[in-house]
C-alpha positions as CSV (number, residue, x, y, z in Angstrom):
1,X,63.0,115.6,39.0
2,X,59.6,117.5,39.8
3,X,59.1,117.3,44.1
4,X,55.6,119.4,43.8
5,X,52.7,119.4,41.2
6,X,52.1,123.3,40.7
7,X,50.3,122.2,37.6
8,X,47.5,124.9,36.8
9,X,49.4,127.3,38.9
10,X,51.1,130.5,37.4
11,X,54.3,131.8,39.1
12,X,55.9,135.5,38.0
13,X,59.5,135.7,39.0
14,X,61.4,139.2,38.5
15,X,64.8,138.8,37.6
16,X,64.5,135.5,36.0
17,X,67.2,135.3,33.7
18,X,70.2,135.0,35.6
19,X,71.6,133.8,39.1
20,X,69.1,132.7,41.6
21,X,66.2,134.2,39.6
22,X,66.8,131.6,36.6
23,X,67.4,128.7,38.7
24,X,64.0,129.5,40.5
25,X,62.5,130.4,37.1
26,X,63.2,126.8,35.5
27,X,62.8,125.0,39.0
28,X,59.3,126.2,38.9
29,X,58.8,125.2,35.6
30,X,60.1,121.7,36.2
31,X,57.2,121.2,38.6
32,X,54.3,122.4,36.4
33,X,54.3,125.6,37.2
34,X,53.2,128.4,33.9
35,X,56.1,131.3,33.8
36,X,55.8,135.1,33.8
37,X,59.2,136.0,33.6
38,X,60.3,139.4,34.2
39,X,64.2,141.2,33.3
40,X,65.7,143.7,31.5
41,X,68.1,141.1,29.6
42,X,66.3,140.6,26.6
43,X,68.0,137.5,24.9
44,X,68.9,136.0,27.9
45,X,64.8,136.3,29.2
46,X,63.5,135.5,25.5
47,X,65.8,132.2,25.4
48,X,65.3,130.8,28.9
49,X,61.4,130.9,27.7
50,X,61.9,129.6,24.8
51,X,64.0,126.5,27.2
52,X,61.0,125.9,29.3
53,X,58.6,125.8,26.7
54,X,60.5,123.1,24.6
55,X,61.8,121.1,27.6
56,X,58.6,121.6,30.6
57,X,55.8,122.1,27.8
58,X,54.6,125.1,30.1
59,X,53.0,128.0,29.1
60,X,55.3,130.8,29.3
61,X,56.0,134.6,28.3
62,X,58.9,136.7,28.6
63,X,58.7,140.1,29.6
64,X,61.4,143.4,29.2
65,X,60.7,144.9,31.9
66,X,62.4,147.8,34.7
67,X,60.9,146.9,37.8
68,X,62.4,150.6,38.8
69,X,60.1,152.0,36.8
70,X,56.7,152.0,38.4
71,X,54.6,152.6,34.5
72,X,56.6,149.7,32.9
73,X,56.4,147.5,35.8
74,X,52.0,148.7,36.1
75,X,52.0,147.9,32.2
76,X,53.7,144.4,32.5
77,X,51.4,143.2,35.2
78,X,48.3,144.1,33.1
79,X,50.0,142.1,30.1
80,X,50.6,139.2,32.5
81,X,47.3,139.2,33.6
82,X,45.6,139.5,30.3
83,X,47.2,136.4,29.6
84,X,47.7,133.9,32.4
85,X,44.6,135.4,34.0
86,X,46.3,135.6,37.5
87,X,49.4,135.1,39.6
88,X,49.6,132.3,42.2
89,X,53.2,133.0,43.1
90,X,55.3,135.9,43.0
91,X,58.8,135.7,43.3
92,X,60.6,138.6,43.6
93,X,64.3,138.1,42.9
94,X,65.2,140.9,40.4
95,X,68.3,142.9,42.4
96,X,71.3,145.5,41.8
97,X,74.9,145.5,43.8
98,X,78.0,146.9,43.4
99,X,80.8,147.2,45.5
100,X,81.3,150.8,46.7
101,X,82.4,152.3,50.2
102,X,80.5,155.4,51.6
103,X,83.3,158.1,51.2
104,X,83.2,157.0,47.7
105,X,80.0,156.5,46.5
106,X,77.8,158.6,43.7
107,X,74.7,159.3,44.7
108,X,73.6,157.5,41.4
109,X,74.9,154.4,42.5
110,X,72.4,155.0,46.1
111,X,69.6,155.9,43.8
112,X,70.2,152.6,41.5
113,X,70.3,150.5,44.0
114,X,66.9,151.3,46.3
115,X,65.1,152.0,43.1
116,X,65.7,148.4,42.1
117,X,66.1,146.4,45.3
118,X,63.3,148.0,47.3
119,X,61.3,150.3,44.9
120,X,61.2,147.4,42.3
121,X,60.0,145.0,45.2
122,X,57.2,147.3,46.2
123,X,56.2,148.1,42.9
124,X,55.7,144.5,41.3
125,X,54.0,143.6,44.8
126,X,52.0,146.6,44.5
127,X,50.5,146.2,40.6
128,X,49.4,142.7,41.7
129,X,48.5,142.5,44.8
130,X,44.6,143.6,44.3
131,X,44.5,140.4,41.9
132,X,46.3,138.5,44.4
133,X,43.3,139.5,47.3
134,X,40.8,138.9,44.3
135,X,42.1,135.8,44.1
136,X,41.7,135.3,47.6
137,X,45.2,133.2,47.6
138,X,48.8,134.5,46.8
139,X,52.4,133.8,47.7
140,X,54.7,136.4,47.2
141,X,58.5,135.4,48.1
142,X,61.4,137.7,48.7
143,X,64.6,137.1,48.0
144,X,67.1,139.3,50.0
145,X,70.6,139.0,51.2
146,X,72.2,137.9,54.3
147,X,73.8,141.3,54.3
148,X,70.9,142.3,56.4
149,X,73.0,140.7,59.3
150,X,76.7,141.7,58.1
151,X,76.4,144.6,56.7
152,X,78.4,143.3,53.8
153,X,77.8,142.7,50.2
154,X,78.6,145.4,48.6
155,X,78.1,148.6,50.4
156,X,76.1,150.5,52.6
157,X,73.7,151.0,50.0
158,X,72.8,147.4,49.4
159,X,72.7,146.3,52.9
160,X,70.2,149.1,53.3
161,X,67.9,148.2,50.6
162,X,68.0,144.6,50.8
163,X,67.3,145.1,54.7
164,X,64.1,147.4,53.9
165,X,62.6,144.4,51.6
166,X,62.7,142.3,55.0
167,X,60.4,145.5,56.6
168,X,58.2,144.7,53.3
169,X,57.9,141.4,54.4
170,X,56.6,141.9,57.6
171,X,54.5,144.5,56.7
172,X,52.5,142.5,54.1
173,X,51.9,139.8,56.8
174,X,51.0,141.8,58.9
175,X,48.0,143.8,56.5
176,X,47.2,140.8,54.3
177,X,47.7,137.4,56.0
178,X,44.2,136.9,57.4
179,X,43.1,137.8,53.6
180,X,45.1,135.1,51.7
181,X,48.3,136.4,51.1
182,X,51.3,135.3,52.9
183,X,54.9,136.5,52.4
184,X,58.3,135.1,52.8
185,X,62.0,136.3,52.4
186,X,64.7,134.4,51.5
187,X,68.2,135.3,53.1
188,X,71.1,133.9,50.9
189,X,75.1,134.0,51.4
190,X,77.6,132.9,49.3
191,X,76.0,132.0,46.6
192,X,77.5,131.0,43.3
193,X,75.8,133.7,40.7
194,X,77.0,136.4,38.6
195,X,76.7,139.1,41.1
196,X,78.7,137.0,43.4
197,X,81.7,136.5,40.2
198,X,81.9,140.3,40.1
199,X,83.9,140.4,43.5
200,X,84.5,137.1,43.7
201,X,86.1,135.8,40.3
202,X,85.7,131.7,39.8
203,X,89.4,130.5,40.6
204,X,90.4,127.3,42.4
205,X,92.0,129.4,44.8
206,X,89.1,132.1,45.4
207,X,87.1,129.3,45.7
208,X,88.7,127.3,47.9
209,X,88.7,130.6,50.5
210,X,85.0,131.2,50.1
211,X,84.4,127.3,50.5
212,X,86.6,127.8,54.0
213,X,84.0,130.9,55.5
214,X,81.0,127.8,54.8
215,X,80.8,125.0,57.8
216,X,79.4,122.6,55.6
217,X,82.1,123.3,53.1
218,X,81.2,124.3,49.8
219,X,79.6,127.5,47.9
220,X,76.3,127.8,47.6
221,X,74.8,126.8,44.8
222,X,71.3,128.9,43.2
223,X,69.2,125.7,43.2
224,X,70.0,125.8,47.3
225,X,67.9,128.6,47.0
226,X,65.0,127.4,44.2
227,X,64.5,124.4,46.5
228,X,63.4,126.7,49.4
229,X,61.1,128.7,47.1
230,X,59.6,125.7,45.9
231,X,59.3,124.7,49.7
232,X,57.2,128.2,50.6
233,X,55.0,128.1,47.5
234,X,54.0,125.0,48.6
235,X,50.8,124.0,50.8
236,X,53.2,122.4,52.6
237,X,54.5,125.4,53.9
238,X,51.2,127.4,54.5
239,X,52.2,127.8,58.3
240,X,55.3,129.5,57.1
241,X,54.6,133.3,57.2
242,X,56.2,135.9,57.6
243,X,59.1,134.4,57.9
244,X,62.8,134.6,57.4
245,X,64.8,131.6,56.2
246,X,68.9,132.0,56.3
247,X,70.3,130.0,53.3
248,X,74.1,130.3,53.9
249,X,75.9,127.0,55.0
250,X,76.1,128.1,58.2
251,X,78.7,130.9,57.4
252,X,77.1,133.2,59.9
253,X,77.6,131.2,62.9
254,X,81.5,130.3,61.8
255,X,81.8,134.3,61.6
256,X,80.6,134.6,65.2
257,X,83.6,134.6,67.4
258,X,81.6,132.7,70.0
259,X,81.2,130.0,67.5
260,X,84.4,129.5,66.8
């Protein structure tokens, strides 16, 4: 059921055909909202538009895109552009992990993940922010990782490149907020998504043990996360900025020993 009317608004969201990206994707959708949606998964991307269309009657595109690659990513935004004619809402939830300790990792596997995680971030911000200022109005949302706090999640590299989006975050505000733009980050934990399955296979048992870490008792789910994005590209939330919102349960507090 649609909460908000972003009817006439156009929302871009980078990694939109999987995990919290797709949940945000059709959530946005389901409240009026046209879809840019960005991925490197081809079928999945060109389907999930093809959902939206059918079900939302939205105007949507698909785009193949590597957000790590700062030509494709400066050639999608002028496609996107061209046709929608501007970006209301930017949500940037295209990321890379992989579990990996220090002593063991490539250098590759560094590389990967900051090119995606925080190069892709600051590129696809970068290629539309001049619109966004032309506009006079944008919301660009974040979403990074409550490994910012734990240190966990993957590895070293991942912490560190999901922290550094947070440092876009505030940058942005900073610069931009007095021009129209304001910027957000999203901080999830536990969340039920493929990147999540890759360490954490979906078992009765596995999942009774993540369920245990989580005061409220249960995983996350990705629509606990598209409800918040909804929430920050909202007017309701236009004295949100800058901000970071902790989606996780409450898991970090049970984890603190003087919690406990």
């Amino acid at each position: 059921m649609a909460k908000y009317d972003f009817s006439g608004k156009v929302s871009l969201i980078t990694g939109g055909a999987s995990g919290i990206g797709k949940a945000i994707t059709e959530a946005f959708a389901a409240n009026g909202s046209d879809i840019a949606l960005i991925d490197i998964n081809q079928e999945a991307g060109s389907r999930i538009v093809k959902a939206l269309i059918k079900e939302f009657k939205v105007k949507a595109q698909f785009y193949n895109c590597d957000i790590s690659n700062y030509e494709e990513v400066k050639k999608t935004c002028k496609s996107i552009i061209e046709m929608f004619g501007k970006v209301d809402n930017l949500i940037c939830a295209a990321g890379y992990g992989s579990k990996v300790s220090i002593e063991t990792m490539d250098i590759s596997e560094w590389k990967k993940a900051v090119d995606i995680n925080l190069n892709g971030t600051f590129f696809i911000i970068h290629c539309l922010i001049n619109q966004m200022l032309n506009q006079k109005k944008g919301n660009i949302i974040i979403i990074g990782s409550a490994t910012v706090v734990t240190g966990s999640g993957g590895g070293v590299h991942y912490a560190a490149s999901k922290t550094a989006q947070y440092g876009i975050v505030k940058g942005l505000s900073y610069e931009l907020l007095t021009r129209g733009i304001r910027a957000n980050i999203i901080t999830p934990h536990i969340i039920d998504t493929p990147m999540l399955r890759k360490r954490y296979p979906d078992s009765p048992e596995i999942n009774a043990k993540l369920a245990a870490r989580v005061p409220i008792g249960r995983i996350g789910e990705p629509s606990d996360i598209s409800n918040i994005a909804l929430f920050l590209a909202s007017d309701e939330s236009e004295y949100v900025c800058g901000a970071e919102i902790l989606a996780d349960g409450g898991a970090l507090h049970y984890l603190n020993p003087l919690v406990k």
